[in-house]
N, C-alpha and C positions, 0 to 999 in steps of 0.2 A: 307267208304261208298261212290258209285259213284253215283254221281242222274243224269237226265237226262236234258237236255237244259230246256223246262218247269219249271222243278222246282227247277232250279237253278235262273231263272229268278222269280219264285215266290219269292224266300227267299230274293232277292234282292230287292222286292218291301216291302216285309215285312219287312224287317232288315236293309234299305238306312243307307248310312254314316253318324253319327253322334248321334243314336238311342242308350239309353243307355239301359244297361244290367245288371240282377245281377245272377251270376252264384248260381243254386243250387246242382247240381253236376257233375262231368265231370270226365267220367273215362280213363285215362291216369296216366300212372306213375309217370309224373311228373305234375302233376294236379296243376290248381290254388286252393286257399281254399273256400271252398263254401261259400256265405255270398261276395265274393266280386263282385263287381262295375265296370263296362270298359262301354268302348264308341267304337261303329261298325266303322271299319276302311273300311267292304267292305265285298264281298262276293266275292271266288276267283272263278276259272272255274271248281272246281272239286264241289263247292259247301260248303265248309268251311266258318264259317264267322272269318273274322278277326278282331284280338281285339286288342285293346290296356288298359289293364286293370289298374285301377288304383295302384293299388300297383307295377306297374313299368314292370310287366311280359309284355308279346307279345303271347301268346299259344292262337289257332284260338279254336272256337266251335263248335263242328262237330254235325248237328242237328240229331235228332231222334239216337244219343249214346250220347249226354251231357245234360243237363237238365237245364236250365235257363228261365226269364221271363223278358220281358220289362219294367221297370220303368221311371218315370218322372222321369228328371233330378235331382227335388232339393229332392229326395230319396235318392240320392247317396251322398249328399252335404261330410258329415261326414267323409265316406267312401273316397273321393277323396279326402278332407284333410290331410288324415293320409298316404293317398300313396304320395302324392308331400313331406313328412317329411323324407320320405324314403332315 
């Protein structure tokens, strides 16, 4: 999906670096598993946000085909313990 300068800049206000995230689904084949935790590393120029998910992965979120919602941090606290075990 390509979006346009606009709302590329939207998502970047929406989603600034260091906003965490918990993935509800995301279709890709090699998909993270729904239920997990990352923190926005950025939004690139085609409009993908960038993760660094806590389970160790690196795979961006492509908005409106992947499905996730914003949480407080100490949501994820569990979550990002178990991926730094990894």
């Amino acid at each position: 999906m390509i979006y346009d300068r606009k709302k590329i800049e939207q998502l970047r206000e929406m989603y600034p670096k260091g906003t965490r995230i918990c993935l509800d689904r995301m279709e890709d084949k090699f998909a993270v598993e729904s239920g997990t935790c990352g923190t926005v590393q950025g939004v690139d120029d085609g409009g993908n946000i960038l993760m660094k998910w806590d389970n160790g992965r690196g795979l961006s979120i492509v908005p409106d085909v992947d499905s996730f919602h914003v949480v407080e941090s100490t949501e994820c606290e569990e979550s990002e313990d178990i991926g730094m075990n990894m």
